[in-house]
VMD Tcl script that draws the C-alpha trace (Angstrom):
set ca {
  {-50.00 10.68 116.14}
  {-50.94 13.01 113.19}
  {-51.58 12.52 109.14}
  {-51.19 14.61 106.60}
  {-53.03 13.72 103.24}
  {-50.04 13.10 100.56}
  {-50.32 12.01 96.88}
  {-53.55 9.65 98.07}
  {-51.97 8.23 101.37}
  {-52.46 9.20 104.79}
  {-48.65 9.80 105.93}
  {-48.13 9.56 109.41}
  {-46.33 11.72 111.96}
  {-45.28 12.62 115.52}
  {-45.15 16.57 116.20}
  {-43.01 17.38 119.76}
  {-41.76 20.84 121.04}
  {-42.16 24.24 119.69}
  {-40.29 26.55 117.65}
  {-38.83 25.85 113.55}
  {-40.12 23.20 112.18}
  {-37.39 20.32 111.78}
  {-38.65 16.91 109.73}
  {-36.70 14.09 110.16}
  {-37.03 10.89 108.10}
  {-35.61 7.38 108.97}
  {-34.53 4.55 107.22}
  {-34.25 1.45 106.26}
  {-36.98 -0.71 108.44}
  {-37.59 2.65 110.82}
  {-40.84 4.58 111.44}
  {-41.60 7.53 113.09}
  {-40.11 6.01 116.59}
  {-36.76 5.94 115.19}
  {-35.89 9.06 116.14}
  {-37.25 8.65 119.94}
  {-33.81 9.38 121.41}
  {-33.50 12.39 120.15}
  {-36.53 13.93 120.53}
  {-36.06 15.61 123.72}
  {-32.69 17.23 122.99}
  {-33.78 18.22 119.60}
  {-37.59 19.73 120.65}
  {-35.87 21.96 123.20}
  {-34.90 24.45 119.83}
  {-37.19 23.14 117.14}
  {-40.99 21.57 116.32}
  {-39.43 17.98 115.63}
  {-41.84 15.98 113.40}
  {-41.06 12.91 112.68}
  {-42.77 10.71 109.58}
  {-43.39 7.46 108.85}
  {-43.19 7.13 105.08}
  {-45.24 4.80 102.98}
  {-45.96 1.36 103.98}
  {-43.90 1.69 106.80}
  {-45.55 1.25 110.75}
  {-48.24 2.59 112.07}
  {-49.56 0.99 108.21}
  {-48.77 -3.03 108.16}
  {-48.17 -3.61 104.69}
  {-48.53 -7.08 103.12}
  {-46.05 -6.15 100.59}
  {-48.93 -5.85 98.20}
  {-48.63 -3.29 95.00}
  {-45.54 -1.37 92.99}
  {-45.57 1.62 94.86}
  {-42.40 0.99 97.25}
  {-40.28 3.11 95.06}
  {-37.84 5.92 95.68}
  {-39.12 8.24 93.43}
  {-42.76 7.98 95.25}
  {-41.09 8.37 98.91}
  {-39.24 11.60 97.78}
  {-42.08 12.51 96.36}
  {-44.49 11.84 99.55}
  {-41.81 13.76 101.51}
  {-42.09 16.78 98.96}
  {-45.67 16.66 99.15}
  {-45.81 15.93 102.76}
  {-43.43 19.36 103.77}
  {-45.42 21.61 101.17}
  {-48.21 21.27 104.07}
  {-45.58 21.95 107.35}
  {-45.69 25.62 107.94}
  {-43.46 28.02 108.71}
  {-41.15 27.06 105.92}
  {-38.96 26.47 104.72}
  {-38.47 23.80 107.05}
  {-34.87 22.06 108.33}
  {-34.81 18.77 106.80}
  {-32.95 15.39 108.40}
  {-32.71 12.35 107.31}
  {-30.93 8.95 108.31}
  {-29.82 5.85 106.18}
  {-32.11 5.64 103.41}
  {-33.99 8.62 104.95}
  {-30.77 10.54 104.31}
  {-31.30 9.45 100.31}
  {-34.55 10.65 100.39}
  {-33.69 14.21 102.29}
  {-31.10 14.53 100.08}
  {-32.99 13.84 96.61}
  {-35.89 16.49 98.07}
  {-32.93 19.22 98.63}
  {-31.96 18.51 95.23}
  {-35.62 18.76 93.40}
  {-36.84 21.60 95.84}
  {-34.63 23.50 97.62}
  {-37.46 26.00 98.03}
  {-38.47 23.83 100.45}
  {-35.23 23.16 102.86}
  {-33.60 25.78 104.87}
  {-30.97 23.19 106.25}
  {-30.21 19.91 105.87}
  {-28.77 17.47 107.97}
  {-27.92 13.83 106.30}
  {-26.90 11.01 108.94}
  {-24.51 8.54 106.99}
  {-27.26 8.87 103.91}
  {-28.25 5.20 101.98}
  {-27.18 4.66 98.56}
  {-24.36 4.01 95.70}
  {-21.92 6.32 94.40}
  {-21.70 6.13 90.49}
  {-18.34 6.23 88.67}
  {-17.83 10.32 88.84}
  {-17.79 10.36 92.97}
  {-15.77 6.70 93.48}
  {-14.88 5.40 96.89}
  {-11.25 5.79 97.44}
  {-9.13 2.72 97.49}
  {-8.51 1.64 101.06}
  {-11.64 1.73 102.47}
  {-12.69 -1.14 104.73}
  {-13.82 -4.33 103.48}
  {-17.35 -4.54 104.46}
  {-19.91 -7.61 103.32}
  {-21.71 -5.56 100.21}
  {-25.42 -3.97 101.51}
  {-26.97 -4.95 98.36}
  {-26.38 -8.39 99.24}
  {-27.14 -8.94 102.61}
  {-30.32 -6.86 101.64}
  {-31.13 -9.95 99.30}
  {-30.10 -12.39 101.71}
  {-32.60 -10.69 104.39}
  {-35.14 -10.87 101.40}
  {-34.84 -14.32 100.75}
  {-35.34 -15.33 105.03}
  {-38.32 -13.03 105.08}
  {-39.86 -14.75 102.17}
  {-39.19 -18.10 104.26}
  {-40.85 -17.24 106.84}
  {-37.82 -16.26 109.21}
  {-38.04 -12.61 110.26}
  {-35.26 -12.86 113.24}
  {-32.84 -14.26 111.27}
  {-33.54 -11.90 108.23}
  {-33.21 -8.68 110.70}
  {-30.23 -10.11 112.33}
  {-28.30 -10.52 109.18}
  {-28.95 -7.02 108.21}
  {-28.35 -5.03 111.19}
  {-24.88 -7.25 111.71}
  {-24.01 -6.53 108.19}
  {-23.70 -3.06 109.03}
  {-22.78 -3.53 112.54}
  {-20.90 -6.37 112.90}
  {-21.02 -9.48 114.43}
  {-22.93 -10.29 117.59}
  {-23.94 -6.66 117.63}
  {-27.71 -7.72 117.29}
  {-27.88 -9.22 121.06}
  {-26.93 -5.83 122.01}
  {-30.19 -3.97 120.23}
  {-32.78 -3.03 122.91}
  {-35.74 -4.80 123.30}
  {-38.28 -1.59 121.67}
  {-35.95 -0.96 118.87}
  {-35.83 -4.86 117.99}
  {-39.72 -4.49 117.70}
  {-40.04 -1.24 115.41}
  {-37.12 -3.83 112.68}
  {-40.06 -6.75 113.13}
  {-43.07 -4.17 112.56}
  {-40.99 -3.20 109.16}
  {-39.88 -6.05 108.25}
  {-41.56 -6.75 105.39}
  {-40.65 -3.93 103.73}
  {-37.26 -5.41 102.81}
  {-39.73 -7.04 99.64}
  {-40.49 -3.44 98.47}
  {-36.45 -2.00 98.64}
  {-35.19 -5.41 96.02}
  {-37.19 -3.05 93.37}
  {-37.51 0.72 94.64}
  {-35.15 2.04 91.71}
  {-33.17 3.96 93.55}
  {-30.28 5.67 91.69}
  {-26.65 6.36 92.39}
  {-25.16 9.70 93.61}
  {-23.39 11.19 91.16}
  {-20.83 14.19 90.86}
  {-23.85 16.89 89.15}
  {-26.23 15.43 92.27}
  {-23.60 16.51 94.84}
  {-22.95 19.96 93.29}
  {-26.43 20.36 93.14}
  {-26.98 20.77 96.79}
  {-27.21 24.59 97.23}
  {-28.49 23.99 100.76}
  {-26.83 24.26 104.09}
  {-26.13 21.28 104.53}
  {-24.31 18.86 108.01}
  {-23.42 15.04 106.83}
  {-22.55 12.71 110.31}
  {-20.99 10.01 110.96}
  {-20.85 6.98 113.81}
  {-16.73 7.12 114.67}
  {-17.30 3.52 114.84}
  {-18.78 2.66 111.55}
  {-17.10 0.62 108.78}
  {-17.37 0.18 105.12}
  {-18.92 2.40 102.58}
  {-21.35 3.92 104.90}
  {-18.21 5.58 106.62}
  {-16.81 6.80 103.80}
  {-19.87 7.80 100.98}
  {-20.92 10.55 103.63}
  {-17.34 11.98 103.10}
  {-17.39 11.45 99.29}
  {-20.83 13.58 98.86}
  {-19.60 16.44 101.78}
  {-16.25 16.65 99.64}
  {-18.73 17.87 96.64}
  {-21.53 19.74 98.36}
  {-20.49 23.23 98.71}
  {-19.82 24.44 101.77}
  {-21.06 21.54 103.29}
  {-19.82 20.42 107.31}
  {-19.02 17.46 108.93}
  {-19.47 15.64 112.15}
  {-18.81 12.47 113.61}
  {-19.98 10.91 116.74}
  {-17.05 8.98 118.45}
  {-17.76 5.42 119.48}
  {-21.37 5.48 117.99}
  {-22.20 3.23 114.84}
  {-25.22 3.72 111.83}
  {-27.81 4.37 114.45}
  {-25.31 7.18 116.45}
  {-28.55 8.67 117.43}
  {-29.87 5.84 119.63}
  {-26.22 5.09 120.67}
  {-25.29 8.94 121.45}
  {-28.13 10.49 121.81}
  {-26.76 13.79 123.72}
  {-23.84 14.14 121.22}
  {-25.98 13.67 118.49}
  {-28.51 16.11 119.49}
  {-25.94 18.60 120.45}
  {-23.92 18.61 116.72}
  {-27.68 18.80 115.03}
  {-28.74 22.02 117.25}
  {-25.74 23.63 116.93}
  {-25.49 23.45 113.45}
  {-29.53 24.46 113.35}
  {-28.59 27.35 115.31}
  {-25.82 28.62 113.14}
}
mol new
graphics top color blue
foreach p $ca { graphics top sphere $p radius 0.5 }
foreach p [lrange $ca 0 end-1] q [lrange $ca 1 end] { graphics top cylinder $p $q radius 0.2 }
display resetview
């Protein structure tokens, strides 16, 4: 494990293989393991480092202070690949990792040489909508909440359970491996800090912003609007490509980690 001195915090990373520098950024209740599958198919081509952002593991926050924001993660991550040299550097991020990869393309695109977003966090505002027929799906916003609430009770299995079925369905969090189950718990409290992190919507000017090369993937099993905003933002992104990963979900890369890695390189190489 490495750090890297960023806007007063000591960000740390994991640094594996040799060659272009590719940063990848997780999401939601992740840490620099998250992307553990994938780092041997990915390090064959590139120098995969992979961060931990504020207040995430190896830190264990106590939910403590106002800086769990958005705005200070994309800014970390700005500050954070300023330092990574060659650059620019290739730039991937997952869930609400993809939100933050895709608000740093937008600010600095100095900075990203391609960008790969892995069914990327967020709203769409009123100029991108979701179109009608997309699959009913319990709202994230509010099973967020309800995970907030059972955290704050004192029950961390039930909180993690109700967010990872929320996005994968029923009974699908018996099927979640034994290490990955552990990197949820050693995040879990930073469900307190997302209820307030101010993150904004896309919107239509954000999409057509993205100047960048840029890959958006999908799980071929994955319902609601984290199936279909990934489509909504590639439809607007010039140039952009698309992927899925059949019979994968949200976390494709720890359920297909060879196809994964294989749609990533080959776009890299391109």
């Amino acid at each position: 494990m490495h750090t890297f001195r960023v806007n007063g915090y000591d960000m740390a990373y994991l640094e594996v293989g040799e060659g272009h520098p590719l940063v990848c950024v997780h999401g939601t209740l992740g840490d620099f393991r998250t992307w553990y599958s994938v780092l041997g198919p990915l390090s064959k081509t590139h120098r995969v480092i992979s961060v931990s952002l504020r207040h995430f593991f190896p830190e264990h926050w106590d939910a403590v202070g106002d800086d769990y924001k958005m705005a200070q993660h994309v800014a970390d991550m700005i500050a954070f690949i300023e330092q990574v040299r060659p650059g620019p550097v290739d730039l991937m991020g997952h869930s609400r990792g993809g939100h933050i990869a895709f608000r740093v393309a937008q600010a600095r695109p100095d900075l990203v040489r391609k960008l790969v977003l892995a069914e990327p966090g967020g709203d769409l505002d009123a100029s991108l909508p979701v179109p009608e027929g997309t699959p009913a799906h319990p709202p994230l916003a509010a099973r967020t909440a309800r995970s907030v609430e059972m955290i704050r009770a004192g029950d961390i299995e039930a909180a993690l359970q109700n967010f990872y079925e929320g996005i994968e369905g029923d009974g699908s969090w018996r099927r979640v491996p034994a290490a990955a189950k552990q990197q949820l718990r050693d995040n879990a409290l930073t469900f307190l800090g997302q209820i307030n992190e101010q993150r904004r919507p896309y919107t239509l000017s954000d999409a057509q912003a993205i100047r960048t090369p840029t890959l958006l993937i999908g799980g071929g099993a994955t319902t609601g609007s984290l199936s279909v905003m990934w489509r909504v933002l590639a439809e607007h992104i010039a140039g952009a490509r698309t992927a899925v990963i059949p019979n994968a979900g949200h976390w494709m890369f720890e359920q297909a980690p060879l196809e994964f890695g294989e749609v990533v390189s080959r776009f890299l190489a391109e």
